[in-house]
ChimeraX commands (.cxc) that place a marker at each C-alpha (Angstrom):
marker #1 position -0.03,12.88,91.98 radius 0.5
marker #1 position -3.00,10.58,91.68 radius 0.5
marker #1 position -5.48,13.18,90.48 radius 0.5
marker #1 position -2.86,14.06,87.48 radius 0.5
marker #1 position -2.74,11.23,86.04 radius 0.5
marker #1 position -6.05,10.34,85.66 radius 0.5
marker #1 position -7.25,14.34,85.09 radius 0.5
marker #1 position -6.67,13.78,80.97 radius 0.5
marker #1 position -8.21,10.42,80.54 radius 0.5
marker #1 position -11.66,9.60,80.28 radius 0.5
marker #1 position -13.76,6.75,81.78 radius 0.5
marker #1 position -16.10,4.98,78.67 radius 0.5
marker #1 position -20.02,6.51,79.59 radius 0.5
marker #1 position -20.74,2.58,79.61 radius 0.5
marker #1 position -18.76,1.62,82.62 radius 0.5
marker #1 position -19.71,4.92,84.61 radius 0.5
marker #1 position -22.87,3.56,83.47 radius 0.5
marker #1 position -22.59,0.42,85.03 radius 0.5
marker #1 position -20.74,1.75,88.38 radius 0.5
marker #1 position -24.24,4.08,89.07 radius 0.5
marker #1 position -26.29,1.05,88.62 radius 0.5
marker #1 position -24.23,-1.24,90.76 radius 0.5
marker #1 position -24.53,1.78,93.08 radius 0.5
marker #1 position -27.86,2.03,93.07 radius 0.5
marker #1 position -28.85,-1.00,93.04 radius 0.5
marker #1 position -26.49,-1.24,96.29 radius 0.5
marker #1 position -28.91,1.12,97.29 radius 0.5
marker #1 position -31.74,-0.23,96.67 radius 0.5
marker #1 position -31.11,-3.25,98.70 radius 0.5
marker #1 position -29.81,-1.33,102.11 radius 0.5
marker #1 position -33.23,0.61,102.02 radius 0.5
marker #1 position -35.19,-2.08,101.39 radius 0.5
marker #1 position -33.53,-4.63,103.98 radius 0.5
marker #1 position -34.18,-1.52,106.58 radius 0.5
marker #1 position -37.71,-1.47,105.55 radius 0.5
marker #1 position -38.23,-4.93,106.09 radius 0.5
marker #1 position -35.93,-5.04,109.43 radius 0.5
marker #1 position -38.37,-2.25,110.80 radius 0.5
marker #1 position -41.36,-4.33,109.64 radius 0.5
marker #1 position -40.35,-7.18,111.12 radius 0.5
marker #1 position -39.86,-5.75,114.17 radius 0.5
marker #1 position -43.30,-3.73,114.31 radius 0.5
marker #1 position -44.97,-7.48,113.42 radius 0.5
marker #1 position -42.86,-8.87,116.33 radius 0.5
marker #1 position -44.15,-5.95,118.67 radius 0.5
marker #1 position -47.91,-6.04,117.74 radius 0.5
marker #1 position -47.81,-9.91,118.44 radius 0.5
marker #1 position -46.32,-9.57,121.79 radius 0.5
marker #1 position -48.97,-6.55,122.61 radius 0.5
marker #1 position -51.70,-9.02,121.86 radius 0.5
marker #1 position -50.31,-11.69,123.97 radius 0.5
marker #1 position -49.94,-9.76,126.67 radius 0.5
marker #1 position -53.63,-8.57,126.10 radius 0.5
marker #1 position -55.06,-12.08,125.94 radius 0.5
marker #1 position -53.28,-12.81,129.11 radius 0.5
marker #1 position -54.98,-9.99,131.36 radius 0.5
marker #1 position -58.43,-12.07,130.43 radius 0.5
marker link #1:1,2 radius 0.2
marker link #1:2,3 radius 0.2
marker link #1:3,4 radius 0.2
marker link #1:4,5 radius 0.2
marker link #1:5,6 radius 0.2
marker link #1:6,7 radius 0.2
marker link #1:7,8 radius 0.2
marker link #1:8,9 radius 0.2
marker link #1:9,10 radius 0.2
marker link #1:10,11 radius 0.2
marker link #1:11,12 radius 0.2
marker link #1:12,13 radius 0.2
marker link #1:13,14 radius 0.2
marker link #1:14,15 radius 0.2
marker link #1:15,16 radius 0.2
marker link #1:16,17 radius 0.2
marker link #1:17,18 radius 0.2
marker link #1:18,19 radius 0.2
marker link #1:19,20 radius 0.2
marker link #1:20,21 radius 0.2
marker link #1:21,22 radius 0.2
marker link #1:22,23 radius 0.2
marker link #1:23,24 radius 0.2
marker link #1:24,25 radius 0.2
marker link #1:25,26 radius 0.2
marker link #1:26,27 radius 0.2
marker link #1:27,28 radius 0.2
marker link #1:28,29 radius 0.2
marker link #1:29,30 radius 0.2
marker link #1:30,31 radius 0.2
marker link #1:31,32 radius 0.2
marker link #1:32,33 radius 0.2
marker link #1:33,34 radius 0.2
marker link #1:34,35 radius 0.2
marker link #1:35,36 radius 0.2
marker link #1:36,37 radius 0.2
marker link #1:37,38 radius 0.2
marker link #1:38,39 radius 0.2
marker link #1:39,40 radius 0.2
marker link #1:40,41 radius 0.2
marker link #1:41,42 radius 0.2
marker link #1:42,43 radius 0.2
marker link #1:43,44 radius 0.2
marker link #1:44,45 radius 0.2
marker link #1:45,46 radius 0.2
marker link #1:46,47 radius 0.2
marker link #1:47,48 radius 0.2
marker link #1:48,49 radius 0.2
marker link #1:49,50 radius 0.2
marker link #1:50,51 radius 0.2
marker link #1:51,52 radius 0.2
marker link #1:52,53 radius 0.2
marker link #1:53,54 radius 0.2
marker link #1:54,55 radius 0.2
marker link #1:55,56 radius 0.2
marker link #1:56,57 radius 0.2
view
């Protein structure tokens, strides 16, 4: 029922525009907030490697 109705109309290219650069934008933002998650944690890591270097002296 759903896909009838909207089967003959089309969507203006400007808003499908705008929906694909809200989505990757979206995106944009999970992959880089995993990036810096995992580089945060790899920063937290080599600190505590050190430390526990330094204390074997």
């Amino acid at each position: 029922m759903f896909k009838r109705k909207i089967r003959g109309k089309r969507g203006s290219p400007l808003l499908e525009e705008g929906i694909l650069l809200g989505l990757s934008l979206f995106m944009f933002l999970i992959i880089a907030s995993m990036v810096l998650g995992i580089l945060d944690w790899s920063s937290n890591n080599f600190d505590e490697a050190l430390d526990a270097i330094s204390d074997l002296d």
